[in-house]
C-alpha positions, -999 to +999 in steps of 0.1 A: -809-854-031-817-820-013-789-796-012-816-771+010-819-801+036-857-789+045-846-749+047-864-733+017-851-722-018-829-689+005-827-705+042-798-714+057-795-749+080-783-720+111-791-685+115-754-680+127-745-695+093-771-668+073-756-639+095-724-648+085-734-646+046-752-615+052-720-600+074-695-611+045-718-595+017-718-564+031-681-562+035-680-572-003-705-545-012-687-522+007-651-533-009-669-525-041-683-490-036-650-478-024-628-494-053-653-484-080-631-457-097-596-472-087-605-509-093-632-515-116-626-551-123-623-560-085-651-538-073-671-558-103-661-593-088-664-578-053-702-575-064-708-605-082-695-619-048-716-609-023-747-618-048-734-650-049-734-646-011-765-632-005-779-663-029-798-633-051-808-599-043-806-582-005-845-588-009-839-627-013-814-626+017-842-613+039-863-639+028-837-663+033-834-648+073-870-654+074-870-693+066-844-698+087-861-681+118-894-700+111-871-733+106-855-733+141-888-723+157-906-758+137-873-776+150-881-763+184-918-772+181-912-805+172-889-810+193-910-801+224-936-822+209-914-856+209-906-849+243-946-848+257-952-878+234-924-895+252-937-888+289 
């Protein structure tokens, strides 16, 4: 069974679905740079959160953004192939 379903180790099956992960980790990281000092527990979970969302580091989140761009464009191409095969 492949949980990636063809994406890569960091893709995600839509690139509205990886912005959304990238959008939400930010607003976690953000959460927990400003509740570091009042809320150190939560600004710790807030952290471990939006790793958990960005599947690793910001660095493996870009990676991630690539895979799924070169995903839909393979879709694409293949798609456009089946239809010149068909004709």
């Amino acid at each position: 069974m492949n949980v990636f379903r063809g994406t890569g180790m960091f893709g995600s099956t839509s690139l509205g679905a990886h912005l959304m992960r990238g959008a939400a980790a930010a607003a976690l990281l953000a959460c927990a740079i400003v509740q570091q000092t009042a809320h150190p527990w939560a600004s710790l979970s807030a952290g471990v959160a939006a790793l958990v969302a960005l599947r690793g580091c910001p660095m493996c989140w870009t990676v991630g953004l690539v895979e799924t761009l070169l995903q839909g464009r393979s879709d694409r191409t293949a798609e456009r192939a089946d239809r010149t095969w068909l004709h």
